[in-house]
N, CA, C and O atoms as CSV, one atom per row, in Angstrom:
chain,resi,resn,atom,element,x,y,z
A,1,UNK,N,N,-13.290,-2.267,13.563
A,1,UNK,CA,C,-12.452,-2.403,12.384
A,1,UNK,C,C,-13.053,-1.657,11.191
A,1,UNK,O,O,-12.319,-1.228,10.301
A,2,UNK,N,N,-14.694,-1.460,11.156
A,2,UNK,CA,C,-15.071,-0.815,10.127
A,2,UNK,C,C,-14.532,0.667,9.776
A,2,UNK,O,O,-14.583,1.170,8.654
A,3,UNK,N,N,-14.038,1.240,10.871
A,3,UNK,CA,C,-13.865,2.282,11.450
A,3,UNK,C,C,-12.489,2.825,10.729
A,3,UNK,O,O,-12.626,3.909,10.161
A,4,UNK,N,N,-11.373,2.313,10.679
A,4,UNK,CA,C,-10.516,1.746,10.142
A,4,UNK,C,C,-10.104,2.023,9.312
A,4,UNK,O,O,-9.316,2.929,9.040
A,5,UNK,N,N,-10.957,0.664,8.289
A,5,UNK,CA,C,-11.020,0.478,7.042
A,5,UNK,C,C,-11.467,1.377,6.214
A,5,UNK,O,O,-11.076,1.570,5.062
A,6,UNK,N,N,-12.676,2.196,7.062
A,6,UNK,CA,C,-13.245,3.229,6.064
A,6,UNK,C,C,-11.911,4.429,5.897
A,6,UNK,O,O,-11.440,4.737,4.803
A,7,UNK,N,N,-11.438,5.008,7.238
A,7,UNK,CA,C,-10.475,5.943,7.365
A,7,UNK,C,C,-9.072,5.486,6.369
A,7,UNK,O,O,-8.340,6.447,6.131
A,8,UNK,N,N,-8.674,4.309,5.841
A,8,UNK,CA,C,-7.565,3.840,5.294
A,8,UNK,C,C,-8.294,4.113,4.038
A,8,UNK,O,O,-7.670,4.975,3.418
A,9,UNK,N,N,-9.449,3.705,3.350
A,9,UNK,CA,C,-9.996,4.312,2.154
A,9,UNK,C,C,-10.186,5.991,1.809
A,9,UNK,O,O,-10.063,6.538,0.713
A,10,UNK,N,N,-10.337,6.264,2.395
A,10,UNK,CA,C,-10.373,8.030,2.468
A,10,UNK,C,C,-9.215,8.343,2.239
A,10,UNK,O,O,-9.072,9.296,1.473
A,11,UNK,N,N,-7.584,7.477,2.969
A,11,UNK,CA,C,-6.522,7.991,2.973
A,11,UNK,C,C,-5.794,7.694,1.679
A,11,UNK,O,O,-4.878,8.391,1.243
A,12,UNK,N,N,-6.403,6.311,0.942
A,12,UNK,CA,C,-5.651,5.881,-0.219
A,12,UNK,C,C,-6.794,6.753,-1.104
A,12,UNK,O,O,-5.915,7.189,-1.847
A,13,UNK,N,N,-7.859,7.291,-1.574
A,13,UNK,CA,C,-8.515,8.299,-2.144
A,13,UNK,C,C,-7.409,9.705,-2.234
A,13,UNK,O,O,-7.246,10.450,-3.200
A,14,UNK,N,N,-6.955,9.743,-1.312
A,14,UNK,CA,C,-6.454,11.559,-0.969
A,14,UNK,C,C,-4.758,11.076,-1.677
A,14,UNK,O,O,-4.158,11.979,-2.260
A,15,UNK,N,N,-4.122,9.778,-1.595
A,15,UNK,CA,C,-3.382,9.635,-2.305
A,15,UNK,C,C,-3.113,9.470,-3.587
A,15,UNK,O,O,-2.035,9.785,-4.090
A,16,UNK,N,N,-4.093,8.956,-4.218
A,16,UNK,CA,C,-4.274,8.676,-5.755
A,16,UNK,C,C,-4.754,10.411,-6.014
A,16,UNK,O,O,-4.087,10.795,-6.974
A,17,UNK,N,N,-5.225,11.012,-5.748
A,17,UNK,CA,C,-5.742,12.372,-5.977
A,17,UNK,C,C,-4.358,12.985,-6.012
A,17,UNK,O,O,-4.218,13.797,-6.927
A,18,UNK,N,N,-3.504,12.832,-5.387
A,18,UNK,CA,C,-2.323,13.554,-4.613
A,18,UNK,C,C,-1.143,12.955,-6.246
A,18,UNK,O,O,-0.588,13.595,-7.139
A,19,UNK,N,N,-1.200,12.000,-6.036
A,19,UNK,CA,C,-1.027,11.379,-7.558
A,19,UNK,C,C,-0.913,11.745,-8.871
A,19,UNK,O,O,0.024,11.856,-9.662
A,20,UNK,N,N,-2.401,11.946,-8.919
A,20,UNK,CA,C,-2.585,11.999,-10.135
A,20,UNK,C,C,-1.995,14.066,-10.249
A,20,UNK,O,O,-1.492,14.512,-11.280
A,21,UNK,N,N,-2.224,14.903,-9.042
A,21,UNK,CA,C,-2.126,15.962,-9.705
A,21,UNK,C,C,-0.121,16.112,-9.923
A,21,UNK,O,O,0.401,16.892,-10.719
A,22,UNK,N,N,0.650,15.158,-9.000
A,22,UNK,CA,C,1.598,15.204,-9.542
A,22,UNK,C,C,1.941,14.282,-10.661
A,22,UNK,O,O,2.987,13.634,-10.612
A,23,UNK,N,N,0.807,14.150,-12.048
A,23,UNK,CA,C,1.460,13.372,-13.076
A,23,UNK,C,C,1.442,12.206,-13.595
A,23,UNK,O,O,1.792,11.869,-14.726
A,24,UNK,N,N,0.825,11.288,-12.342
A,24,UNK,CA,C,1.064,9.849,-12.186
A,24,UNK,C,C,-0.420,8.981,-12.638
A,24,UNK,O,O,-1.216,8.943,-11.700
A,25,UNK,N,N,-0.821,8.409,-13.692
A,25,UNK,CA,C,-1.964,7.412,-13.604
A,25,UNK,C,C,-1.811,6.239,-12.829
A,25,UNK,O,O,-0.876,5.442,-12.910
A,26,UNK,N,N,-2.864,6.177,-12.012
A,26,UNK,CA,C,-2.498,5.403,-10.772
A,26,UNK,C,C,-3.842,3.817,-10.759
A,26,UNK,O,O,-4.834,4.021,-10.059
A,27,UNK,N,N,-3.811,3.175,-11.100
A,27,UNK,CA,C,-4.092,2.046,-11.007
A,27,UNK,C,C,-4.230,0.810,-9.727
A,27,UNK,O,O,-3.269,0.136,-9.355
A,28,UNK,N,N,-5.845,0.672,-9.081
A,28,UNK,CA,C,-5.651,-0.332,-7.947
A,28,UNK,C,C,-4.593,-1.694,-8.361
A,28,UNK,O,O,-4.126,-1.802,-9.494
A,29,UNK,N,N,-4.286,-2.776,-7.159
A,29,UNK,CA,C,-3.743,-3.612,-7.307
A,29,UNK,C,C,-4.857,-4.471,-6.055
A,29,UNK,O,O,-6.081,-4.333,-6.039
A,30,UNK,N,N,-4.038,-5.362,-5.065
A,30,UNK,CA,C,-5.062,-6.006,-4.419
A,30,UNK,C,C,-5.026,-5.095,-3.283
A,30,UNK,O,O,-4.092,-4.391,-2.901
A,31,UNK,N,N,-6.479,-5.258,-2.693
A,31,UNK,CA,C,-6.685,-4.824,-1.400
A,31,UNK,C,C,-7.123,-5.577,-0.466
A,31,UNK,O,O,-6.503,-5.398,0.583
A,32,UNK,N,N,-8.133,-6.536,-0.392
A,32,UNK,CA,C,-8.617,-7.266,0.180
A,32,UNK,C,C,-7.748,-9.005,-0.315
A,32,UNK,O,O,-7.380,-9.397,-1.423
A,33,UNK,N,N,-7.687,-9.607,0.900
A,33,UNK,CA,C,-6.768,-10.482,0.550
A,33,UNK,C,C,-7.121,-11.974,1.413
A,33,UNK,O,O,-6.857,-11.979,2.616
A,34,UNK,N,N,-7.540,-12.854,0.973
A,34,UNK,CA,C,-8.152,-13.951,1.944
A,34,UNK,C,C,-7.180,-14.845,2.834
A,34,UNK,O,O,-6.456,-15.571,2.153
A,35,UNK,N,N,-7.078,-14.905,3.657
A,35,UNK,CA,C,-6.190,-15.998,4.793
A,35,UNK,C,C,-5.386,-17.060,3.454
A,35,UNK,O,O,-4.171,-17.009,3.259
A,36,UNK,N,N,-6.107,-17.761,2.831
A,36,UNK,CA,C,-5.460,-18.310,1.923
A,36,UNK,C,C,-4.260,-18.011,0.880
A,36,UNK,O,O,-3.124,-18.427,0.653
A,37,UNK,N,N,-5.218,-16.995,0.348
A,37,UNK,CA,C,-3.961,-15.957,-0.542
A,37,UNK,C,C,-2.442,-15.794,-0.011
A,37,UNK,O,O,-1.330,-16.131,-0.416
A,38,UNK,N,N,-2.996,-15.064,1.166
A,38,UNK,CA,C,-1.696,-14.683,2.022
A,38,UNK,C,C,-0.545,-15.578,2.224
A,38,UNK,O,O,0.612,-15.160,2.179
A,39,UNK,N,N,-0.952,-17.198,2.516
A,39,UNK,CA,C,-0.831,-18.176,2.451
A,39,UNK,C,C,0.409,-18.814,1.482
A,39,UNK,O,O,1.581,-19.151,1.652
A,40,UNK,N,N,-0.634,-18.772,0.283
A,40,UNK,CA,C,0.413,-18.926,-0.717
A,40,UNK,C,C,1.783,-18.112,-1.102
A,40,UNK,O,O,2.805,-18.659,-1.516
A,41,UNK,N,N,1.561,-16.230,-0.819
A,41,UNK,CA,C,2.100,-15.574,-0.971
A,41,UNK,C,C,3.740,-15.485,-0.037
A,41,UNK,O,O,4.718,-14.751,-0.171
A,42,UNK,N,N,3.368,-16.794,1.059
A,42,UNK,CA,C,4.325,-16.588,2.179
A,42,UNK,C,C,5.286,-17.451,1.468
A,42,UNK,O,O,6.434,-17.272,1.063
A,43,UNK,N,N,4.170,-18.795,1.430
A,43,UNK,CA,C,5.144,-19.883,0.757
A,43,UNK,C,C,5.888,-19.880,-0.765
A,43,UNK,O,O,6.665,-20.770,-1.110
A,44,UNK,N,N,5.610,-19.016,-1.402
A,44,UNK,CA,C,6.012,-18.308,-2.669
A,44,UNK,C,C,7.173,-17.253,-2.428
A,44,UNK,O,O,8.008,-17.054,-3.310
A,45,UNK,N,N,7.205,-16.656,-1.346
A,45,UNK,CA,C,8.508,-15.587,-0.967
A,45,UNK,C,C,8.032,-14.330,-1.294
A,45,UNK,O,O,8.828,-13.391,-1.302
A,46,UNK,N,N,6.490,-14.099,-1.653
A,46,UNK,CA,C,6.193,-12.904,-2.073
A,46,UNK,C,C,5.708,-11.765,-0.759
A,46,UNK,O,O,5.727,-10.542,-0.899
A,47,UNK,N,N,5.370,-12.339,0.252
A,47,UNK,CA,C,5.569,-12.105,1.563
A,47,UNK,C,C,5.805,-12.731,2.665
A,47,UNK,O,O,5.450,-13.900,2.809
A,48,UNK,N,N,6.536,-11.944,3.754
A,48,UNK,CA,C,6.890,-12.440,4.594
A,48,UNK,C,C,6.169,-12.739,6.508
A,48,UNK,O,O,6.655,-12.984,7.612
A,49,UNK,N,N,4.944,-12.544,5.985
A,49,UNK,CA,C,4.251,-12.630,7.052
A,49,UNK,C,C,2.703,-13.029,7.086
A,49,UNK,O,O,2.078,-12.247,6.370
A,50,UNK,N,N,1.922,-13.936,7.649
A,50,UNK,CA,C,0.716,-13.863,8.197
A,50,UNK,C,C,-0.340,-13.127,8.637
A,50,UNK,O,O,-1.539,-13.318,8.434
A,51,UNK,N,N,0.391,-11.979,9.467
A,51,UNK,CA,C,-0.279,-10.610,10.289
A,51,UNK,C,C,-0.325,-10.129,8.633
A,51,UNK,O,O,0.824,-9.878,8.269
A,52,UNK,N,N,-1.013,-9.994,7.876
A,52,UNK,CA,C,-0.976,-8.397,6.725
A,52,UNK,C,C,-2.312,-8.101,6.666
A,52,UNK,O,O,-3.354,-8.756,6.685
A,53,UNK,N,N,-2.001,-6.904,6.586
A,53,UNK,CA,C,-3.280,-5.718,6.551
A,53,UNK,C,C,-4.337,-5.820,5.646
A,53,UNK,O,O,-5.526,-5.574,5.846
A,54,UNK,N,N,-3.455,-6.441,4.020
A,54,UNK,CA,C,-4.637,-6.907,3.408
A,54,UNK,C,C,-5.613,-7.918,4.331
A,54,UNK,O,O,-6.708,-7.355,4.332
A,55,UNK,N,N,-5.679,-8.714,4.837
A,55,UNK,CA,C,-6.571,-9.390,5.240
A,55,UNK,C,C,-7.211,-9.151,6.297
A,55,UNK,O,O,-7.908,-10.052,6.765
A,56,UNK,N,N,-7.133,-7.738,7.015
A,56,UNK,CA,C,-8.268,-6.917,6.794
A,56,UNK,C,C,-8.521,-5.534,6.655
A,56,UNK,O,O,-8.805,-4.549,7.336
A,57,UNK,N,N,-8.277,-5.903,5.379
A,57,UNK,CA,C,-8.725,-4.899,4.346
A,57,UNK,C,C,-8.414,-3.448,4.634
A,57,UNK,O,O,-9.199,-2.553,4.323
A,58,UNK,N,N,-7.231,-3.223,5.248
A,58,UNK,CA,C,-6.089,-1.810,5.568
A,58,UNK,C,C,-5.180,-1.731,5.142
A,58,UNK,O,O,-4.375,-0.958,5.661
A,59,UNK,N,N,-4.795,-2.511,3.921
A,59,UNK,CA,C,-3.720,-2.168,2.581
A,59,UNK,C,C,-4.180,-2.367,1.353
A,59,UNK,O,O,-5.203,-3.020,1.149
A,60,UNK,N,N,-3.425,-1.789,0.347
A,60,UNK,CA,C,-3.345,-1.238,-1.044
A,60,UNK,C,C,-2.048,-1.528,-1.825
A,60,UNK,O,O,-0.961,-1.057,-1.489
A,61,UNK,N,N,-2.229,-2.323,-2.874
A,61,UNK,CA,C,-1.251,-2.187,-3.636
A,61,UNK,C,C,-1.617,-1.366,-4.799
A,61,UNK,O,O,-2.560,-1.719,-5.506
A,62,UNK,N,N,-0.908,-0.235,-5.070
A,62,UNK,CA,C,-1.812,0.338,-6.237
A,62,UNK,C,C,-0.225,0.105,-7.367
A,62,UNK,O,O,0.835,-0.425,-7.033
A,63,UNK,N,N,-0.652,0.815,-8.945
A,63,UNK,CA,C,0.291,1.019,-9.454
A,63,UNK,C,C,0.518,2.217,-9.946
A,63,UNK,O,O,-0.459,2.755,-10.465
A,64,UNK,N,N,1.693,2.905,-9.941
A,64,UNK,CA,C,1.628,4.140,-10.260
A,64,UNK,C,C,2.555,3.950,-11.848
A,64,UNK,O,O,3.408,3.098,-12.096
A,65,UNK,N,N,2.031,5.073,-12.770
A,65,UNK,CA,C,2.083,4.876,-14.113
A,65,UNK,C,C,2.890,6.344,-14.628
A,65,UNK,O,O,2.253,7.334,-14.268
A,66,UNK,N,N,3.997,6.630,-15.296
A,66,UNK,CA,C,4.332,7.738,-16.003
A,66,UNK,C,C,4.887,7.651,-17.368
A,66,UNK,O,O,5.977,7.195,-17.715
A,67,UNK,N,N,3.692,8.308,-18.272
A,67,UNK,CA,C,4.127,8.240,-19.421
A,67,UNK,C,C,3.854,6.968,-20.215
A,67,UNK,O,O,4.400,6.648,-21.271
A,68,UNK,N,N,2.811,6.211,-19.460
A,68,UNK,CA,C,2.772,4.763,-19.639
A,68,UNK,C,C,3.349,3.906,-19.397
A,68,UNK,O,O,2.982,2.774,-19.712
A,69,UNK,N,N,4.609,4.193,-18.663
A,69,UNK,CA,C,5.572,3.089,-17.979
A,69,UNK,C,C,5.564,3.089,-16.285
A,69,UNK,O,O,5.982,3.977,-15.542
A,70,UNK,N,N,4.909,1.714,-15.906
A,70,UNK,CA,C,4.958,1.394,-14.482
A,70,UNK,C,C,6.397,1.996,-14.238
A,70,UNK,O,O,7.306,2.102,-15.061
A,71,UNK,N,N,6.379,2.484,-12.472
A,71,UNK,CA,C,7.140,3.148,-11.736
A,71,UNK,C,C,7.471,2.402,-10.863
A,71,UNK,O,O,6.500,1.950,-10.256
A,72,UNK,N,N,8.290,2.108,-10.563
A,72,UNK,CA,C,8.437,0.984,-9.273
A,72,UNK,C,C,9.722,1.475,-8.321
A,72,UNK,O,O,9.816,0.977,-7.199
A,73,UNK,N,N,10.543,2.286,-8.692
A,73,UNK,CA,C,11.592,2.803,-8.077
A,73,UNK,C,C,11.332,3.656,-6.912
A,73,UNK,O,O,10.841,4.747,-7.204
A,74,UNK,N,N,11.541,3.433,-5.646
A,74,UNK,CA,C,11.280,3.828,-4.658
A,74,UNK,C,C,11.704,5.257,-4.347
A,74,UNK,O,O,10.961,6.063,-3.787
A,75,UNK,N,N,13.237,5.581,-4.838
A,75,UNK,CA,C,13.729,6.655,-4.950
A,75,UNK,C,C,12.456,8.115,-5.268
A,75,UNK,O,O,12.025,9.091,-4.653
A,76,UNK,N,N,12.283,7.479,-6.559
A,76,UNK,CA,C,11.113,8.049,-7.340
A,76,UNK,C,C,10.057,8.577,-7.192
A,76,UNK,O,O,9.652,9.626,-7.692
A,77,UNK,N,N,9.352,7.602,-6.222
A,77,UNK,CA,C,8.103,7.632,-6.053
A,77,UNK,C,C,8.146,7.638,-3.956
A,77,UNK,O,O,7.248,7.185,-3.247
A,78,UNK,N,N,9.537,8.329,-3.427
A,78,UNK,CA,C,9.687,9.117,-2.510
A,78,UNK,C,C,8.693,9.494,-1.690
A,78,UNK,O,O,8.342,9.039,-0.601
A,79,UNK,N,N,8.192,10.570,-2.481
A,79,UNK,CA,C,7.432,11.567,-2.255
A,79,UNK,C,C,6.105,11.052,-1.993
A,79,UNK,O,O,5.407,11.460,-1.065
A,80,UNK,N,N,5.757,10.148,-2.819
A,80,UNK,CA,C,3.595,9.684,-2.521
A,80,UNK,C,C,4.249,8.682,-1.506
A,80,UNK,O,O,3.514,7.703,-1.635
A,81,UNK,N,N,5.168,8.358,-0.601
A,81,UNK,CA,C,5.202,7.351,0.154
A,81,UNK,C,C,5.383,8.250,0.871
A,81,UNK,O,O,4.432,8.826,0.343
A,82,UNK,N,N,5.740,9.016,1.669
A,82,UNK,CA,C,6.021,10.399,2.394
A,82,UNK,C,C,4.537,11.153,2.502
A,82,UNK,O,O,3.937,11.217,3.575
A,83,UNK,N,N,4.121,11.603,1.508
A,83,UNK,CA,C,2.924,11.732,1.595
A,83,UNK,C,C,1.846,10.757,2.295
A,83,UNK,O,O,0.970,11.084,3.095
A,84,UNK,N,N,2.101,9.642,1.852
A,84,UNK,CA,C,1.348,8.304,2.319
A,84,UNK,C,C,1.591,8.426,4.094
A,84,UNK,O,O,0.794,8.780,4.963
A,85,UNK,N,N,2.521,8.135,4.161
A,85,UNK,CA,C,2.920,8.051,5.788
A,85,UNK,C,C,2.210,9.351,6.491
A,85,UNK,O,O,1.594,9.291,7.555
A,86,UNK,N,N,2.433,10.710,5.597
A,86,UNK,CA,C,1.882,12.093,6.748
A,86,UNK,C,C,0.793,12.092,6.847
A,86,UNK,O,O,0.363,12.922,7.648
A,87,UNK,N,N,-0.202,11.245,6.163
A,87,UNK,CA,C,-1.855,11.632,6.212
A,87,UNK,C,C,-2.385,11.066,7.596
A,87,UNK,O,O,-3.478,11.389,8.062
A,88,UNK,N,N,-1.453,10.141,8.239
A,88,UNK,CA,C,-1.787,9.246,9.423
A,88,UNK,C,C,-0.568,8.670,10.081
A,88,UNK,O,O,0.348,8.496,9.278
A,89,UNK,N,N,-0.327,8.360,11.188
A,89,UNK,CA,C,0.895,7.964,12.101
A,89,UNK,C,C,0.519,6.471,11.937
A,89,UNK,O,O,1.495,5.775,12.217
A,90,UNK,N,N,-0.812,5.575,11.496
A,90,UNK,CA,C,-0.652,4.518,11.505
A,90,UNK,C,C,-0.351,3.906,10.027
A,90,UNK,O,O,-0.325,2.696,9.802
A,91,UNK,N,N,-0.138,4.864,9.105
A,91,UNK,CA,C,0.215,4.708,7.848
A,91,UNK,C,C,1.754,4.229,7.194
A,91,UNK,O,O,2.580,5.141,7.214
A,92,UNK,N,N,2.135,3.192,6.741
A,92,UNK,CA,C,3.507,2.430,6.064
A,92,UNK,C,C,3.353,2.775,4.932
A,92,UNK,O,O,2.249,2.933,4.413
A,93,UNK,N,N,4.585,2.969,4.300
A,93,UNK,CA,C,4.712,2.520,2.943
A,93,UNK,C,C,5.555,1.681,2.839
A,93,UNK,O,O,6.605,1.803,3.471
A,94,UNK,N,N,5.324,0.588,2.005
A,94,UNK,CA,C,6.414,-0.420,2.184
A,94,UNK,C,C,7.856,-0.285,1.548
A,94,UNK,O,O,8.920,-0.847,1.809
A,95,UNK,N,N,7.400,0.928,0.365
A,95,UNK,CA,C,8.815,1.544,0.024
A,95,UNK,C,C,10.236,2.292,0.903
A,95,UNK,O,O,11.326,2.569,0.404
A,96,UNK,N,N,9.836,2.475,2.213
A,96,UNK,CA,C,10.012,2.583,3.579
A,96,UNK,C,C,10.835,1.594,4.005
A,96,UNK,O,O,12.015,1.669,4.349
A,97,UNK,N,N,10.165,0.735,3.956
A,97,UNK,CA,C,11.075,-0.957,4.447
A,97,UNK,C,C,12.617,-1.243,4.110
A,97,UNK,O,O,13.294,-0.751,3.207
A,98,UNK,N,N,12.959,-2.115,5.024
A,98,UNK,CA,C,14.604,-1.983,4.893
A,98,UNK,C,C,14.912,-4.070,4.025
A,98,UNK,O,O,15.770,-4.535,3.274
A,99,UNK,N,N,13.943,-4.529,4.566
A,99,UNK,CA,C,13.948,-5.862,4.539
A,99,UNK,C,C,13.494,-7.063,3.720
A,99,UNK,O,O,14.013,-8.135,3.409
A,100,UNK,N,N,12.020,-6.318,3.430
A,100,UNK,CA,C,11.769,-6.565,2.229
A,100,UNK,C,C,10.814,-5.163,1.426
A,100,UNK,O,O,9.593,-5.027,1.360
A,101,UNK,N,N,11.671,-4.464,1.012
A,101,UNK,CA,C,11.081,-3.742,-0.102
A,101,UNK,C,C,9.698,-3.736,-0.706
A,101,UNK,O,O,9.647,-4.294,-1.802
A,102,UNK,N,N,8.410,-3.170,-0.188
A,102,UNK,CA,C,7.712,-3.251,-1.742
A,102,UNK,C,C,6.895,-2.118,-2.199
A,102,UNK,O,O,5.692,-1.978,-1.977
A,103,UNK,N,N,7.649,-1.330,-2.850
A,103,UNK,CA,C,6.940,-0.118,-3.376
A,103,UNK,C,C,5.668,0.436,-3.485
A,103,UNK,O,O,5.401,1.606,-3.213
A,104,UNK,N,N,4.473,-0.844,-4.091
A,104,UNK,CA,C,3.631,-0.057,-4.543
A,104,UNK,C,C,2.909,-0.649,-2.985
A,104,UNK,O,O,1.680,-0.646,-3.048
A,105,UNK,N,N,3.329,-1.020,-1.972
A,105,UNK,CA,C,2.244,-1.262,-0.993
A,105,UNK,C,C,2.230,-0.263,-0.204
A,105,UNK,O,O,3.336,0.123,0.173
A,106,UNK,N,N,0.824,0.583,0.378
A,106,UNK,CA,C,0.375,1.481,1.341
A,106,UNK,C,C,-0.508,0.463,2.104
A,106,UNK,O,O,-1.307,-0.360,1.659
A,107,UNK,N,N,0.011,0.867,3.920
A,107,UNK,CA,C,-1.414,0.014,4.579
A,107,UNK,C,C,-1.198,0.818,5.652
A,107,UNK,O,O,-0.203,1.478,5.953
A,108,UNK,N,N,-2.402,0.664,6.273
A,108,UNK,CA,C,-2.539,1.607,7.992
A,108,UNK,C,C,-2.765,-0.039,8.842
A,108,UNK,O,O,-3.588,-0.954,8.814
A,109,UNK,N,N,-1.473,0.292,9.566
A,109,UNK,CA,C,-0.942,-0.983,9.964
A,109,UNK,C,C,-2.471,-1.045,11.119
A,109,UNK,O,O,-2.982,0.058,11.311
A,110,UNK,N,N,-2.851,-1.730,11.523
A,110,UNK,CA,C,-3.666,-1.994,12.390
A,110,UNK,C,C,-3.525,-3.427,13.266
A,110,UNK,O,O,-3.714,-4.535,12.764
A,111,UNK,N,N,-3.060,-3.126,15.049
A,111,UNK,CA,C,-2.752,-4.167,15.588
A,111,UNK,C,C,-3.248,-4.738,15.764
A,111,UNK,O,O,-4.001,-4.140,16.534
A,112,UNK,N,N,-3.745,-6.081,15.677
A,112,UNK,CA,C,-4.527,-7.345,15.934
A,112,UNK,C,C,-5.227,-6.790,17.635
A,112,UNK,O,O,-4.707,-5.916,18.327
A,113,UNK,N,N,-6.371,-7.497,17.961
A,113,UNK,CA,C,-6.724,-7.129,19.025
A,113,UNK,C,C,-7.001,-8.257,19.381
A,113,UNK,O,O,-7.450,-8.455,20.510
């Protein structure tokens, strides 16, 4: 898993880089995320699953910034999710998603073993 994790950091590095030269101040959000967290987040409606990558540590919520105003429109921000996905075949963007939507999340899905 270290293995992984390091390669999903390299990939969210090459995205914020990718980022910033198109324009965007880009800001972490959570990455690492404890069994608990997740937890609450299910029973809250803020996600819909148990299996997430944050918990171990193969997603990113970052925020992307233009002009000083958070970006959250998926339309928009297209392109670094496109980008996101080509750096790796095990790479999501959740702006991608049909079901539940969430923009600023990137993770390199990694299957439970």
């Amino acid at each position: 898993m270290v293995n992984e994790q390091a390669a999903f950091l390299l990939d969210a590095c090459g995205l914020v880089v990718y980022a910033t030269k198109l324009g965007y101040t880009v800001t972490g959000g959570e990455l690492a995320r404890p069994i608990e967290m997740q937890q609450i987040y299910v029973e809250t409606g803020r996600s819909k699953t148990m299996d997430s990558d944050h918990i171990r540590r193969c997603a990113i919520d970052l925020n992307f910034f233009k002009d000083g105003q958070l970006v959250q429109d998926r339309v928009t921000l297209r392109p670094l999710g496109d980008f996101w996905e080509g750096l790796n075949p095990l790479n999501r963007w959740g702006g991608s998603w049909e079901k539940f939507v969430d923009v600023p999340h990137c993770e390199r899905h990694v299957p439970r073993r």
